[in-house]
FIDO-230826 format. One record per residue (C-alpha): x, y, z. Coordinates in steps of 0.001 Angstrom, whole numbers, padded with zeros to 6 digits, always signed. Each point is the difference from the previous one (the first is absolute). Example, Ala and Ser with C-alpha at 12.3 -4.5 7.8 and 13.67 -1.06 7.14 Angstrom:
2
+012300-004500+007800+001370+003440-000660
***
This chain:
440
+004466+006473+017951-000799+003448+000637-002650+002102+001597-003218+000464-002126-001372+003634-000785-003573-001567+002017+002495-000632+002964+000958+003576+000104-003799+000825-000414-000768-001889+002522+002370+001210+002732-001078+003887-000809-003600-001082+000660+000829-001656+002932+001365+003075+001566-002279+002285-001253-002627-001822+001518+001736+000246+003511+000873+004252-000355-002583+001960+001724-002777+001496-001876+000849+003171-002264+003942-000423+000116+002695-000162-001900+003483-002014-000365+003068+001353-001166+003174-001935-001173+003151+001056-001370+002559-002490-002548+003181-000397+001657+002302+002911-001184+003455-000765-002209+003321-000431+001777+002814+001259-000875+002723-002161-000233+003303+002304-000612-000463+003078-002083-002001-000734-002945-000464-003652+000335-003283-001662+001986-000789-002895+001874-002060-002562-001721-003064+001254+000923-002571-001757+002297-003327+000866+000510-001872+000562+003209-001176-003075+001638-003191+001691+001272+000033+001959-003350-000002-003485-002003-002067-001669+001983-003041+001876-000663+000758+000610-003820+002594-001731-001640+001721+002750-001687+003826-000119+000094+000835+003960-001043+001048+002382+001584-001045+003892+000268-003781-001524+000949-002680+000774+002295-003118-002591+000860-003541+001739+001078-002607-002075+001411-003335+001556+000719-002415-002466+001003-003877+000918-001844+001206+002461-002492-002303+000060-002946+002585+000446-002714+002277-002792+001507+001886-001354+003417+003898-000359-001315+001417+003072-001602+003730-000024-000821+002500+002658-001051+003373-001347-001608+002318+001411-002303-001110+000678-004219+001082-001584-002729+002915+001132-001037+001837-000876-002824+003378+001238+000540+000013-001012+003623-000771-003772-000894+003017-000191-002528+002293+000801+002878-001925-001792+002878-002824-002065-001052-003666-000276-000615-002394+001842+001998-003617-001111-000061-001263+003739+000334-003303+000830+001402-001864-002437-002823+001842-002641+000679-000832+000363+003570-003532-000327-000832+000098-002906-002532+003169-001867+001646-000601+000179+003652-003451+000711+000986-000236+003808+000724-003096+001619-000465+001296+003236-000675+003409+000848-000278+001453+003713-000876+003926+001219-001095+001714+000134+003678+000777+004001-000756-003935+000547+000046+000086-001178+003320+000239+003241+001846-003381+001327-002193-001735-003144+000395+000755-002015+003635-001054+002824+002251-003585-000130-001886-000135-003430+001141+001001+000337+003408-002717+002745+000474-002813-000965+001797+000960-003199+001709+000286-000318+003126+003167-001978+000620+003516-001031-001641+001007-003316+000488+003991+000900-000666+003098-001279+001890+001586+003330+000885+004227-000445+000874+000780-002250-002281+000759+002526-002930+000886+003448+001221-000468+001269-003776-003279-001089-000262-001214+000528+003503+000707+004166-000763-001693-000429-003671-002977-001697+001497-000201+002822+002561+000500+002889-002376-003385-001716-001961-001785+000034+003596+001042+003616+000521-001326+000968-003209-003812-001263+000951+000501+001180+003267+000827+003715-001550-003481-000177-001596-002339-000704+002900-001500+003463-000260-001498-001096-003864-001218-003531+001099+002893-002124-000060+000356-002670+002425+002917-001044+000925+000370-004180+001865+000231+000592+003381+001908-003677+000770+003059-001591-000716+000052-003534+000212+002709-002891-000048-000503-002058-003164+002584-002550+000999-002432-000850+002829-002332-001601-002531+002330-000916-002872+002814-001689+002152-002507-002284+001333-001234-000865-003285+003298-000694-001131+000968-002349+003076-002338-002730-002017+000897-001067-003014-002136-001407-003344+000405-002825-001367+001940+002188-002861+002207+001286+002377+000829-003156+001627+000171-002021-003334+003269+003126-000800+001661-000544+003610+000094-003935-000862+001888+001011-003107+002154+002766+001019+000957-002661+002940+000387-002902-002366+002473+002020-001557+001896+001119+002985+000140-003271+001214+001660-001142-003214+002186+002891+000352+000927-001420+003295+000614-003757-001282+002077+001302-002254+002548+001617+002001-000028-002744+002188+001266-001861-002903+002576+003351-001200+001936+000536+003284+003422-000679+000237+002629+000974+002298+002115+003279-001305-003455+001552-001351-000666+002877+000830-003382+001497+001561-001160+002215-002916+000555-003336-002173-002333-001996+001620-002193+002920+000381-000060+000087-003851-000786-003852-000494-003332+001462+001772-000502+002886-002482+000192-002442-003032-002466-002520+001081-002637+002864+000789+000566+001898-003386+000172-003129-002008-003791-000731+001146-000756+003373-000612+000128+001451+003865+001844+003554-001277+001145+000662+003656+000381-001402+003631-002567+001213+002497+002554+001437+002276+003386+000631-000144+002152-003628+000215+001736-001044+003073+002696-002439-000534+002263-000459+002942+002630-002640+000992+001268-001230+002920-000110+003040+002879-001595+002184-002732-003306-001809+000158-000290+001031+003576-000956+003536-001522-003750-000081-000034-000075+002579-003125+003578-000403-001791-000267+000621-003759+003488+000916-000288+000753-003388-001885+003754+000935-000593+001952-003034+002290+001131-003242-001213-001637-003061+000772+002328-002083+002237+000281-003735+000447-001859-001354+003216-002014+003331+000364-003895-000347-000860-001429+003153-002208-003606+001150+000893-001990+001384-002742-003382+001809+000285-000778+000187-003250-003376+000636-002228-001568+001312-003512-002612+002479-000704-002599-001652-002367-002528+002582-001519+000697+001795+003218-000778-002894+002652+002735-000849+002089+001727-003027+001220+002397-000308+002515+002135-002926+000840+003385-001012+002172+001755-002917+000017+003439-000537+002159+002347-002696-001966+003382-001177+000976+002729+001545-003350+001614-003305-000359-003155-001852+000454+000452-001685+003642-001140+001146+002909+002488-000145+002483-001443-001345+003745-000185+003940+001736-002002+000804-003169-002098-003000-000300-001141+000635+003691-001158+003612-000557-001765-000530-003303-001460-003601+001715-001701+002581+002458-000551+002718-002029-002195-002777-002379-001831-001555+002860-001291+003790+001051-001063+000137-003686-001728-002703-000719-001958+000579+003314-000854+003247-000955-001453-000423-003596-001833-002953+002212-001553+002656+002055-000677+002445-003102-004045-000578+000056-003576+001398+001019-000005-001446+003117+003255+001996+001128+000533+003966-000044+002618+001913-001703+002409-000313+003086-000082-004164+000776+002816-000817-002834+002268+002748+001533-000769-001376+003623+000656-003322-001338+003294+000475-001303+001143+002020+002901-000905-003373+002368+001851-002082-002266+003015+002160-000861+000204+001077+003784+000533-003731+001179+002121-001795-002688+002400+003085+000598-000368-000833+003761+000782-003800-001124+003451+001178-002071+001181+002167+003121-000599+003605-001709-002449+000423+002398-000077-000567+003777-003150-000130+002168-003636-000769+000042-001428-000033-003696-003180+001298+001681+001908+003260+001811+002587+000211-003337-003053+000769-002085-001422+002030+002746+003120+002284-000009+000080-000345-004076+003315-001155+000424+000045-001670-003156-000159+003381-001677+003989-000214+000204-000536-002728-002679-003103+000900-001588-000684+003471-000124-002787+000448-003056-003871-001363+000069-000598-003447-001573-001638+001352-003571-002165+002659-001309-002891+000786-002370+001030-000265-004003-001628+000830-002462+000786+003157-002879+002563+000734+002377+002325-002479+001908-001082+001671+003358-003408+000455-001263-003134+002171+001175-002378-001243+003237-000231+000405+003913+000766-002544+001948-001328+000840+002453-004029+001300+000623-001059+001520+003040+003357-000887+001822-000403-003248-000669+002180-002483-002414-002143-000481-002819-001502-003444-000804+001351-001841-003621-002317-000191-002696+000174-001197-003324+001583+001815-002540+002382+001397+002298+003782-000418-001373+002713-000129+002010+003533-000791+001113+001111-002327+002296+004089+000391+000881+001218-000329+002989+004282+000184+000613+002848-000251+002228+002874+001784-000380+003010-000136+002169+002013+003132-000754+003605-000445-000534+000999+002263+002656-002219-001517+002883+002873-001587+002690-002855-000988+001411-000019-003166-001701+002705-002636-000705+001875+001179-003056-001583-003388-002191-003461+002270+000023+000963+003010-001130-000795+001393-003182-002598-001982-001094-003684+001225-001217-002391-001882-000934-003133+000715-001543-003094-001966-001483-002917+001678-001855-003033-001265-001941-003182+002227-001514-002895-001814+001640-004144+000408-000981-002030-000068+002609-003386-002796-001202-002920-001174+000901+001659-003386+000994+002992+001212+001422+003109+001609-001883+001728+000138-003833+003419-000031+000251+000535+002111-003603+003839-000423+000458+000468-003895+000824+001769-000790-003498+003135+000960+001617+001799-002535+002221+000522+001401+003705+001319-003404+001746+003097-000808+000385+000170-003264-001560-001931+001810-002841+002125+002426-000913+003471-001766+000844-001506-002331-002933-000711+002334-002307+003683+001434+000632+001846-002857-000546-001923-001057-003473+000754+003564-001154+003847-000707+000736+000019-003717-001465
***
């Protein structure tokens, strides 16, 4: 599955039909990165960039102008070039942007200081995100400045920036059936990913070697790279919110916590699962991750129309705030505790977040200072945590140094909620199971 050329058609109308009359939108391809001297990252495209056209090069610019008689999507990329593409690969060259993905016009990207500022003159307004790209933002300007040195013959320069991200981000916060049919894969295979190191760990690992059972499953179904850097951490180390370090050996009676997903034609997933190394959960552990659960499954039960963004969050806080009252790392009124955000000592991040083309994907959530209301099509995370850091004398010694974290990619329906992630096991008995037939 992939996205269609009409898809990409369709979203560029879609937007264009929501920009003010007489304007224009501007949007730049993500620039290369270098790496270390003379080597680059695998490049990635813009999300915002791909969204609207589809085209994975870089060196590219996408013009929309809404009515114009000769046609609405003009892009400038890079020329054919033959020597170029014997070191680095084919370029599809202004013709190929035309026949292969949809432009109406498309020009040699070193025209575009002749041709863009012809378009730009006379509309009113640029739809452009200005800040994100510093190069770009002075280019764009120095085309401005040159209408704007020509007012005396008739030019007319637009007299209006706008945010484009206010429209597009929006747009992007609900996804196709396309898109959603690519997030159910790319989490099918993460979740595999997951089942499989289940089955892999041993005690004496280390991190980065579970980390790589991870990178085989995604490749092997064709996911070239995670959505985010990997975080593997065991025992104390998976108190670390972000740790991607992935250097320590995984020691007997520790759990590991790994928040782990694949890119799949650029859609994200994003996935953690907390698992005891020898495969037992030892009684301190199965009490956290027992709680930890309980908030879950609540929340993904409150993921639905009838609740705003906020209610899962709230939910888990409720829950998480009086089990940890009930285990004696809390004392005092649940009621005041989560009044005080007490529990912030033990869970100190939000309970999920938008996903989409990137693992914290585009969208407010909230509209007119208010939490914003689920709708379908909206994808998002549900993972709420404890984590008892190993330094906190707090808290009898038997806690410390245990994190524990649960996350699934969940659709927001019609009926309810799509949990796209449920092929991997997340209770107990579950995954002890699938441990101990991986070690018969």
């Amino acid at each position: 599955m992939t996205i269609r050329l009409q898809e990409f058609q369709r979203r560029r109308r879609e937007l264009m039909e929501q920009m003010e009359p007489n304007s224009i939108a501007i949007l730049a391809a993500a620039p290369e990165r270098t790496r270390n001297r003379d080597v680059e990252h695998p490049y990635r495209q813009d999300s915002d960039f791909w969204y609207l056209s589809g085209f994975p090069e870089a060196e590219a610019v996408m013009v929309l102008l809404p009515g114009r008689e000769h046609g609405e999507y003009v892009l400038f990329c890079r020329e054919r070039d033959r020597a170029r593409e014997i070191w680095n690969g084919y370029r599809a060259g202004p013709e190929g942007a035309v026949a292969d993905y949809g432009a109406d016009d498309a020009f040699p990207i070193n025209d575009i200081d002749d041709i863009l500022p012809g378009l730009v003159e006379g509309r009113e307004r640029v739809y452009y995100d200005l800040g994100r790209d510093a190069a770009f933002d002075s280019r764009l300007m120095g085309w401005i400045n040159t209408i704007r040195e020509r007012v005396r013959t008739g030019a007319q320069p637009p007299g209006e920036f706008v945010a484009l991200s206010h429209l597009l981000h929006d747009m992007r916060l609900f996804k196709s059936k396309a898109e959603t049919e690519l997030m159910r894969q790319a989490a099918q295979i993460s979740a595999g990913a997951h089942v499989r190191a289940m089955q892999a760990v041993r005690p004496g690992m280390y991190e980065y070697q579970l980390e790589a059972e991870y990178l085989h499953e995604f490749m092997r179904h064709g996911a070239r790279s995670p959505a985010y850097p990997s975080i593997v951490g065991g025992g104390a180390n998976g108190c670390i919110l972000h740790y991607i370090e992935n250097s320590a050996p995984l020691k007997d009676g520790d759990l590991v916590l790994v928040d782990a997903g694949c890119e799949l034609h650029n859609y994200a997933s994003d996935i953690t699962r907390t698992f005891p190394i020898n495969g037992k959960f030892s009684g301190e552990q199965r009490a956290l991750y027992e709680l930890v659960l309980a908030s879950q499954y609540a929340a993904i039960e409150a993921t639905h129309t009838d609740n705003h963004w906020n209610v899962p969050h709230e939910t888990v806080v409720r829950i998480l705030t009086e089990g940890l009252v009930d285990l004696g790392l809390l004392a005092g009124n649940p009621d005041d505790l989560i009044e005080e955000q007490a529990y912030q000592r033990f869970f100190m991040h939000r309970t999920g977040h938008w996903l989409g083309l990137d693992v914290h994907d585009v969208g407010d959530y909230r509209i007119g200072g208010e939490w914003r209301q689920l709708e379908p099509g909206m994808t998002l995370t549900v993972e709420p945590g404890l984590y008892i850091a190993p330094d906190d004398d707090t808290v009898e010694e038997r806690w410390r140094g245990i994190g524990i974290r649960i996350e699934d990619d969940v659709l927001v329906t019609k009926e309810g909620c799509d949990v796209l992630t449920r092929d991997v096991p997340k209770a107990i008995d579950d995954i002890e199971a699938l441990m101990r037939e991986a070690r018969a």
